[in-house]
PDB file of N, CA, C and O in Angstrom:
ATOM      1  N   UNK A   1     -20.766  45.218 -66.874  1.00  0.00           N
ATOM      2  CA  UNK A   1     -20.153  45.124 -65.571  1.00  0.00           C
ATOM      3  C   UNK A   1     -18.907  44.263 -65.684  1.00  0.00           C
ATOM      4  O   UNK A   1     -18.866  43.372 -66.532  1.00  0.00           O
ATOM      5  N   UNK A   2     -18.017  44.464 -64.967  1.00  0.00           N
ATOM      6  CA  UNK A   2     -16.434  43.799 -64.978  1.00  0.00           C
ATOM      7  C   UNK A   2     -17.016  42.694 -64.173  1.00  0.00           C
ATOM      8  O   UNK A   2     -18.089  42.569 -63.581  1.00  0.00           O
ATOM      9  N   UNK A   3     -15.483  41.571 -64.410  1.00  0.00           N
ATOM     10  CA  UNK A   3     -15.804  40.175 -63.571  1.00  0.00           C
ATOM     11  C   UNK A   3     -15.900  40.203 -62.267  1.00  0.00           C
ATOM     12  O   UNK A   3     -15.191  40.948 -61.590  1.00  0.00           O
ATOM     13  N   UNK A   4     -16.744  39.436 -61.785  1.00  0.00           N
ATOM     14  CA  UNK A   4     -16.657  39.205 -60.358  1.00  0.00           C
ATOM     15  C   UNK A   4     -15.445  38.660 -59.524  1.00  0.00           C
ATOM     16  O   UNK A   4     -15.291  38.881 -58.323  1.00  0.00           O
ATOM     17  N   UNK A   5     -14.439  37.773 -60.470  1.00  0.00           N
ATOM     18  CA  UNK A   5     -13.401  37.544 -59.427  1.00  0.00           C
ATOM     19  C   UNK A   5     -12.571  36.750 -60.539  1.00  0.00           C
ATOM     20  O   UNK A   5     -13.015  36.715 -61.687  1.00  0.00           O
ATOM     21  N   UNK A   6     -11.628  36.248 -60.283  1.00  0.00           N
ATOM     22  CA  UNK A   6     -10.829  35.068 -61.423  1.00  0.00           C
ATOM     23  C   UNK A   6     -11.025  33.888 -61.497  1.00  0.00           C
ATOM     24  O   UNK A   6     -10.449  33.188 -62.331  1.00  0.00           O
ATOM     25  N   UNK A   7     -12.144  33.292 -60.371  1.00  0.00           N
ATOM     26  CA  UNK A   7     -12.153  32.438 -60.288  1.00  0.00           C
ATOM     27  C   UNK A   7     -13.850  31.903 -61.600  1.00  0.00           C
ATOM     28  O   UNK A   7     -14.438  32.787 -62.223  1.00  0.00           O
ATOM     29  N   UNK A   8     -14.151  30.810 -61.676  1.00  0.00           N
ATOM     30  CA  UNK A   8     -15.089  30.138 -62.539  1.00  0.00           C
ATOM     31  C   UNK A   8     -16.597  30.810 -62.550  1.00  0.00           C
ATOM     32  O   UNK A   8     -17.434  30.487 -61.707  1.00  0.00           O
ATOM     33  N   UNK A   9     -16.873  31.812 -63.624  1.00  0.00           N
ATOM     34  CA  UNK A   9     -18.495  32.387 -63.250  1.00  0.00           C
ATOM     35  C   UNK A   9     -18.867  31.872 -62.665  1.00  0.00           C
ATOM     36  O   UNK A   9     -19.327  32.270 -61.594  1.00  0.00           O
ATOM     37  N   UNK A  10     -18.863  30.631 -63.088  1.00  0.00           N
ATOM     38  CA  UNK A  10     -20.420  29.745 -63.484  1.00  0.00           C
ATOM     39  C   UNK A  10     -20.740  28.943 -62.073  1.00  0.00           C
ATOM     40  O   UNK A  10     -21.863  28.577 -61.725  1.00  0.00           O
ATOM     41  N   UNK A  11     -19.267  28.712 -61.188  1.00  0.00           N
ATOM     42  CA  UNK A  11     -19.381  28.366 -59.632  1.00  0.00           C
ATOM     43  C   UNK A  11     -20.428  29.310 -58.825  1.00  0.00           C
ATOM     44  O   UNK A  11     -20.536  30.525 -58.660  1.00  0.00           O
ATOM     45  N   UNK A  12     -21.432  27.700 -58.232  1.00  0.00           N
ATOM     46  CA  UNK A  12     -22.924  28.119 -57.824  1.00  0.00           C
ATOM     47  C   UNK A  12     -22.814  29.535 -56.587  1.00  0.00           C
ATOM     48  O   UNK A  12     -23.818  30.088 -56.139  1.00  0.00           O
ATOM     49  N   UNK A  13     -21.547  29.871 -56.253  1.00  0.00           N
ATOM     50  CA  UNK A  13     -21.551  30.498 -55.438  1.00  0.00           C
ATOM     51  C   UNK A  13     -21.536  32.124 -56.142  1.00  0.00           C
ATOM     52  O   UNK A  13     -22.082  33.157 -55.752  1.00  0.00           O
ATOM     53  N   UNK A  14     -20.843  31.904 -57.094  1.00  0.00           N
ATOM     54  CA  UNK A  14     -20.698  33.217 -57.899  1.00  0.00           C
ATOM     55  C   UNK A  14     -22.168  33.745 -58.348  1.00  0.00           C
ATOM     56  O   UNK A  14     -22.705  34.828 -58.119  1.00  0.00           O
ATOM     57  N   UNK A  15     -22.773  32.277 -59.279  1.00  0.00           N
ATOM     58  CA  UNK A  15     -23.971  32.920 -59.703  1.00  0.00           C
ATOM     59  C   UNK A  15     -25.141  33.341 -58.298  1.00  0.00           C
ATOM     60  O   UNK A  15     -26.183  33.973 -58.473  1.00  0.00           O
ATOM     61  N   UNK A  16     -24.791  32.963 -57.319  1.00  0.00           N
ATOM     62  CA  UNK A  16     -26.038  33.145 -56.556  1.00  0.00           C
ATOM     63  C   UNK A  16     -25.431  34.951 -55.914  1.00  0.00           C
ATOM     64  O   UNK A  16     -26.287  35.780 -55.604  1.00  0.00           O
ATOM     65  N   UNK A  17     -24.289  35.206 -55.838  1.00  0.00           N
ATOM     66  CA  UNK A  17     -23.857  36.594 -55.855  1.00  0.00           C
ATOM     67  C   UNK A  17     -24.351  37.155 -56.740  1.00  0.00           C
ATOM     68  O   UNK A  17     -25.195  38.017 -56.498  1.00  0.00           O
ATOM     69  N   UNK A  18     -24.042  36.896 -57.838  1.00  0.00           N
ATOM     70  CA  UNK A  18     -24.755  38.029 -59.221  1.00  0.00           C
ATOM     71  C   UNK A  18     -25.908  38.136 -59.264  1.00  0.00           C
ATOM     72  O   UNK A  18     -26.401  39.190 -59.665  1.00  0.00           O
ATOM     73  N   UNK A  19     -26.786  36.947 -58.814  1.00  0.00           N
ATOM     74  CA  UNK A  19     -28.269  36.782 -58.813  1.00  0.00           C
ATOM     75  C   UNK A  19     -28.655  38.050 -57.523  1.00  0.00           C
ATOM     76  O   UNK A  19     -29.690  38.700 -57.671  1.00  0.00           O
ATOM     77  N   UNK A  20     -28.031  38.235 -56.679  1.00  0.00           N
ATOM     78  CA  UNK A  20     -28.521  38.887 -55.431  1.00  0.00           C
ATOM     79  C   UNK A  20     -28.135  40.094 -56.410  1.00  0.00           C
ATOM     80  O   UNK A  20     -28.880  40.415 -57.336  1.00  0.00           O
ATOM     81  N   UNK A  21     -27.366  40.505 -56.243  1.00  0.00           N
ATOM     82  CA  UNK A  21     -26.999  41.731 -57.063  1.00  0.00           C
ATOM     83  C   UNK A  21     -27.905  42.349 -58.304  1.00  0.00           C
ATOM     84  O   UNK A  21     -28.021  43.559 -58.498  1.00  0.00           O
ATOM     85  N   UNK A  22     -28.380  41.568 -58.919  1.00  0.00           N
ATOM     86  CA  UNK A  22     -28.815  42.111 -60.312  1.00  0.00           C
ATOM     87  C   UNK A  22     -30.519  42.020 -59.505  1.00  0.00           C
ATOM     88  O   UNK A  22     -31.491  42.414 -60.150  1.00  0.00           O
ATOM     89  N   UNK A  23     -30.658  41.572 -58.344  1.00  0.00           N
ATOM     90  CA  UNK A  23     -32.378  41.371 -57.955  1.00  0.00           C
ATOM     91  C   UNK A  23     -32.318  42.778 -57.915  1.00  0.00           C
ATOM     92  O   UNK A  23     -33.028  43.563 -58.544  1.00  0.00           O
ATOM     93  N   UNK A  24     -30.973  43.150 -56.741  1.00  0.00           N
ATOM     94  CA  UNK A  24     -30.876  44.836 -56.057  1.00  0.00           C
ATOM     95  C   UNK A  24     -31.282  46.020 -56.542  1.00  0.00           C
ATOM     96  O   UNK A  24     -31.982  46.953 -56.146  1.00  0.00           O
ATOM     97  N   UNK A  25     -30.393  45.622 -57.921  1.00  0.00           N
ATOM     98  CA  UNK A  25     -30.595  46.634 -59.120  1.00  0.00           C
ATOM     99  C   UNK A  25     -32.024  46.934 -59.632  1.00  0.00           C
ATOM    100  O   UNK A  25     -32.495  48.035 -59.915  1.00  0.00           O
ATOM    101  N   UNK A  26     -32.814  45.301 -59.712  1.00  0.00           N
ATOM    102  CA  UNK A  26     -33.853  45.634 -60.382  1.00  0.00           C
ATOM    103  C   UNK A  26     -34.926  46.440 -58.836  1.00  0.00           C
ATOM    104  O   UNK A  26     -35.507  47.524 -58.889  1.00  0.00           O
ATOM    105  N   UNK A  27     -34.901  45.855 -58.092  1.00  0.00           N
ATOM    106  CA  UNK A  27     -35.814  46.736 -56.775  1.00  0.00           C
ATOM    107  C   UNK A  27     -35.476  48.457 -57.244  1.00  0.00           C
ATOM    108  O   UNK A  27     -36.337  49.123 -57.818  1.00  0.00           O
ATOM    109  N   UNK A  28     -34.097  49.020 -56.894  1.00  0.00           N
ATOM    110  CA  UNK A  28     -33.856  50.146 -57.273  1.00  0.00           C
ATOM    111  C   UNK A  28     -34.022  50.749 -58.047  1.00  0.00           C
ATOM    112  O   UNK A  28     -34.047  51.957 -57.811  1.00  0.00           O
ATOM    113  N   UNK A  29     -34.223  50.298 -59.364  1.00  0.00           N
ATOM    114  CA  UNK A  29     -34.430  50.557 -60.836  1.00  0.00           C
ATOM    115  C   UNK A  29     -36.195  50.887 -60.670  1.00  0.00           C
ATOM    116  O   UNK A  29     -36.658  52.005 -60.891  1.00  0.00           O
ATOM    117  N   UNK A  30     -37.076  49.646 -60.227  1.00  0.00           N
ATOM    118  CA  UNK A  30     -38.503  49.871 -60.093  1.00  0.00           C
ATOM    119  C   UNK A  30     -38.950  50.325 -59.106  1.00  0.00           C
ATOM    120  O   UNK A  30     -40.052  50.864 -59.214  1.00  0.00           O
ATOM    121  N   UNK A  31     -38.324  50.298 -57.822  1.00  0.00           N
ATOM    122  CA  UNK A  31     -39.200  50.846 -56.505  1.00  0.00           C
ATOM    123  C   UNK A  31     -38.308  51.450 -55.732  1.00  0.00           C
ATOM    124  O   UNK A  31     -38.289  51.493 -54.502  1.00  0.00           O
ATOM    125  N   UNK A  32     -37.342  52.059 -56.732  1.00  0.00           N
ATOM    126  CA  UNK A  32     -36.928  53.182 -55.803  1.00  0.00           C
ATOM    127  C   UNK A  32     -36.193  52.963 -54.097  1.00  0.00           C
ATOM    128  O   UNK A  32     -35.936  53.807 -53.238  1.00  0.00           O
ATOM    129  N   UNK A  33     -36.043  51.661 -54.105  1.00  0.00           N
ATOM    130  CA  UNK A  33     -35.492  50.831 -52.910  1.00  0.00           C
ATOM    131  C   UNK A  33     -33.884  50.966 -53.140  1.00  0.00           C
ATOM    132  O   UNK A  33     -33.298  50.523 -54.128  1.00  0.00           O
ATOM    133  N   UNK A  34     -33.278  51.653 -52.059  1.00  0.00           N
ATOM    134  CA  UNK A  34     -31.788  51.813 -51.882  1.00  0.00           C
ATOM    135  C   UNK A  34     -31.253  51.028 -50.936  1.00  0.00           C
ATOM    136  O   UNK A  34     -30.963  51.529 -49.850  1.00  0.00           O
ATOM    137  N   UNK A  35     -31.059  49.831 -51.160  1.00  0.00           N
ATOM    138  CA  UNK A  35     -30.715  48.606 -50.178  1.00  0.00           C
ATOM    139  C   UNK A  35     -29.106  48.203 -50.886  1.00  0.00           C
ATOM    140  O   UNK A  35     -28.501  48.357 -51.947  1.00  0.00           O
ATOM    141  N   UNK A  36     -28.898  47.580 -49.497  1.00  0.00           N
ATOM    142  CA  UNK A  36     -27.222  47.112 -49.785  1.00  0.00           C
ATOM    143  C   UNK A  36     -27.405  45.656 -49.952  1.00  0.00           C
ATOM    144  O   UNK A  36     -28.594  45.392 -49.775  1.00  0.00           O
ATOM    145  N   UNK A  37     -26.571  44.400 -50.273  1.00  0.00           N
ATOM    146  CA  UNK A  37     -26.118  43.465 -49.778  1.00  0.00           C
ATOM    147  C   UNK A  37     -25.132  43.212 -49.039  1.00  0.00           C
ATOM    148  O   UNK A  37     -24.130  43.717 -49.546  1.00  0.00           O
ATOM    149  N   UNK A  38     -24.776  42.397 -47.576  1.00  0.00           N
ATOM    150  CA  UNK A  38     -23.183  41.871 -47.687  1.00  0.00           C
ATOM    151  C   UNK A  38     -23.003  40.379 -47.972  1.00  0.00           C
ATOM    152  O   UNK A  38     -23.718  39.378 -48.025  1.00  0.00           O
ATOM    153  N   UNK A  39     -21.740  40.690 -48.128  1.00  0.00           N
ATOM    154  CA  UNK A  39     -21.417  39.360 -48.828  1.00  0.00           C
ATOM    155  C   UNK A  39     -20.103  39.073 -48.176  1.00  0.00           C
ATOM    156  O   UNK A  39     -19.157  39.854 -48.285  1.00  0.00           O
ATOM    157  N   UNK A  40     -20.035  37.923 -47.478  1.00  0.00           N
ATOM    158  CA  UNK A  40     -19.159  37.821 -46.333  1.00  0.00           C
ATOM    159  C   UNK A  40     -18.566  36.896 -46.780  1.00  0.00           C
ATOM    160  O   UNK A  40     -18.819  35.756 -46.391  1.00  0.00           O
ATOM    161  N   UNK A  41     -17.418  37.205 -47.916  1.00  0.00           N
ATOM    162  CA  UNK A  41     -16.547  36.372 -48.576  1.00  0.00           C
ATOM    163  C   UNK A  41     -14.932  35.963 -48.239  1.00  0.00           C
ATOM    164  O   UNK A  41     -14.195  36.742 -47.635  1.00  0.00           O
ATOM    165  N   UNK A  42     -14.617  35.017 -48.577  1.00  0.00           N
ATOM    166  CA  UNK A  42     -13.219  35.011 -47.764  1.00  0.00           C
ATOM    167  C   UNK A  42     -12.576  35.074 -46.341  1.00  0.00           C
ATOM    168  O   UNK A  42     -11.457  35.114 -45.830  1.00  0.00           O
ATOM    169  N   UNK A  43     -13.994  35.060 -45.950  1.00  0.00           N
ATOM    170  CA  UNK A  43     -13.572  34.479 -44.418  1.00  0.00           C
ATOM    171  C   UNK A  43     -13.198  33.238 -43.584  1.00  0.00           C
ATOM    172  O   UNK A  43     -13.184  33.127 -42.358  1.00  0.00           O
ATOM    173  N   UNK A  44     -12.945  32.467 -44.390  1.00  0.00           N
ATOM    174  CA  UNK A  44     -11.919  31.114 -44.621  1.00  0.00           C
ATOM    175  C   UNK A  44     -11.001  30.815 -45.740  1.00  0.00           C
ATOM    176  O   UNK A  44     -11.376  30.852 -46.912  1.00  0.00           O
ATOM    177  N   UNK A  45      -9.582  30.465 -45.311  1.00  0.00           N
ATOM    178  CA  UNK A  45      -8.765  29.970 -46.117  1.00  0.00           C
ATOM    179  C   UNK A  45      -7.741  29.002 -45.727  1.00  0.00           C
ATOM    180  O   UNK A  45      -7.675  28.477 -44.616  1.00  0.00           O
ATOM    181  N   UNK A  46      -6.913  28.789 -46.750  1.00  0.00           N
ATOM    182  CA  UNK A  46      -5.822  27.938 -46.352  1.00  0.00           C
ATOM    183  C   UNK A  46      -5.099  28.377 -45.086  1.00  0.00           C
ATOM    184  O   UNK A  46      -5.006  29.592 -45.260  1.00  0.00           O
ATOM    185  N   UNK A  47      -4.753  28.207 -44.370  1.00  0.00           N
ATOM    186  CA  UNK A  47      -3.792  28.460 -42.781  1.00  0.00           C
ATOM    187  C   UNK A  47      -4.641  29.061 -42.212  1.00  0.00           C
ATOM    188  O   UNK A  47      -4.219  30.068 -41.644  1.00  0.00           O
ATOM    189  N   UNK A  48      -5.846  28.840 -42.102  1.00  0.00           N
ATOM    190  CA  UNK A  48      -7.053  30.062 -41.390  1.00  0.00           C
ATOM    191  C   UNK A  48      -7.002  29.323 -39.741  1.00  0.00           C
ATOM    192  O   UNK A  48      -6.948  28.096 -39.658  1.00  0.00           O
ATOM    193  N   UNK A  49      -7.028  30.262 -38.372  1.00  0.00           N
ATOM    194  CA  UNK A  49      -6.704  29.911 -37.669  1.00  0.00           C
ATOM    195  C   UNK A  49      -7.851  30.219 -36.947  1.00  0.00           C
ATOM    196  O   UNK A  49      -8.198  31.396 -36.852  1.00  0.00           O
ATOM    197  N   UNK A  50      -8.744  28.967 -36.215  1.00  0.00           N
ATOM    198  CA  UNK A  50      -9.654  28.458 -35.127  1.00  0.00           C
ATOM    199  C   UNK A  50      -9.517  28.916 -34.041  1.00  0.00           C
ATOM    200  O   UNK A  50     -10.472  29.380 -33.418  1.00  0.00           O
ATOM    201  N   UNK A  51      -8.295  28.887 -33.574  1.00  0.00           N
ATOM    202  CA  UNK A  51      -8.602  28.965 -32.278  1.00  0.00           C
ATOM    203  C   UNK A  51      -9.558  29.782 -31.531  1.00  0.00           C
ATOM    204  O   UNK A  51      -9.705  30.887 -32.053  1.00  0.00           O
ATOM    205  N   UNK A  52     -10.591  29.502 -29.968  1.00  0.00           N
ATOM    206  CA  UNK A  52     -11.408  29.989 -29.690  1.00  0.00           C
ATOM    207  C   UNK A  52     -10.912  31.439 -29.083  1.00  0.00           C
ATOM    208  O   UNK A  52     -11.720  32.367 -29.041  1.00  0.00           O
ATOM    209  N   UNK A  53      -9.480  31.618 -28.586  1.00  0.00           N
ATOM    210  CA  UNK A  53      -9.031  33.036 -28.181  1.00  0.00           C
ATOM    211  C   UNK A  53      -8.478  33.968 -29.488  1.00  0.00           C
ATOM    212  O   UNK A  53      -8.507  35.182 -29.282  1.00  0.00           O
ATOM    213  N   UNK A  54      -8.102  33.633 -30.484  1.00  0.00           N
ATOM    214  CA  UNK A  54      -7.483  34.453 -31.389  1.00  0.00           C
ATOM    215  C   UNK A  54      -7.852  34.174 -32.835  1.00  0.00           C
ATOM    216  O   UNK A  54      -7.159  34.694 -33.709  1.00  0.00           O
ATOM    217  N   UNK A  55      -8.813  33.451 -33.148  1.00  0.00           N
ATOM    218  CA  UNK A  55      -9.355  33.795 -34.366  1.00  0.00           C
ATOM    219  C   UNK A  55     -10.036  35.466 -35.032  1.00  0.00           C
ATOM    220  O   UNK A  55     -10.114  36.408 -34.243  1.00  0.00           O
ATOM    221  N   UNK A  56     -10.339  35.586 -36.048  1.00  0.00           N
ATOM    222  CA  UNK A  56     -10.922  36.350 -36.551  1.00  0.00           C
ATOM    223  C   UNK A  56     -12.463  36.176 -36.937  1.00  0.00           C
ATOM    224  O   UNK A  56     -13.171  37.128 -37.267  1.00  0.00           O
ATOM    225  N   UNK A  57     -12.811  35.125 -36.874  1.00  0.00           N
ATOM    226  CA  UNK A  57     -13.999  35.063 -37.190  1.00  0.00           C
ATOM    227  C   UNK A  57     -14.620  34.078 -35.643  1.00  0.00           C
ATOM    228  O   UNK A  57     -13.949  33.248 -35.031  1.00  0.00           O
ATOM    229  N   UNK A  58     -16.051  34.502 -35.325  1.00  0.00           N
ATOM    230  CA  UNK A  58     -16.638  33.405 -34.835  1.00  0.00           C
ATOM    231  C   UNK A  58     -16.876  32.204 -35.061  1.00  0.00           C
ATOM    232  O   UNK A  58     -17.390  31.922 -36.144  1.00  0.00           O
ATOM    233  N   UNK A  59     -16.574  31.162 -34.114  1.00  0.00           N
ATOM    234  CA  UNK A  59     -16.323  29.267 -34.436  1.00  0.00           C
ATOM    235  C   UNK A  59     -17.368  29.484 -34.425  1.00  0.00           C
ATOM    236  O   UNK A  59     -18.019  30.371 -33.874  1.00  0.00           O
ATOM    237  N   UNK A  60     -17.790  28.173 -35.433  1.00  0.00           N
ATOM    238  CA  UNK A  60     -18.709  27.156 -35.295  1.00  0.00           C
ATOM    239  C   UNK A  60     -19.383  26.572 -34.000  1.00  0.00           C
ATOM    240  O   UNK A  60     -20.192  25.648 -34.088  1.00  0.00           O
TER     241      UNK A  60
END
């Protein structure tokens, strides 16, 4: 499988992605289970904008 991103495997966030991922595979592989994950990444960044009328994501 190609890299997950450019940033550091080994960052706990990456491995707990691959970990979900490779569980998926194995369900599908043994029980025939066709399930998705999402993975709701990048929904914060640098200049990311709060406000309660025009954000993109739901506040806190």
């Amino acid at each position: 499988m190609g890299r997950l991103s450019g940033r550091n495997q080994r960052a706990p966030d990456g491995v707990a992605k691959k970990a979900l991922l490779v569980m998926l595979q194995a369900y599908r592989a043994q029980y025939g289970f066709n399930g998705i994950y999402l993975l709701p990444v990048n929904l914060y960044g640098p200049g990311d904008n709060f406000d309660l009328q025009s954000s993109h994501v739901i506040p806190a």
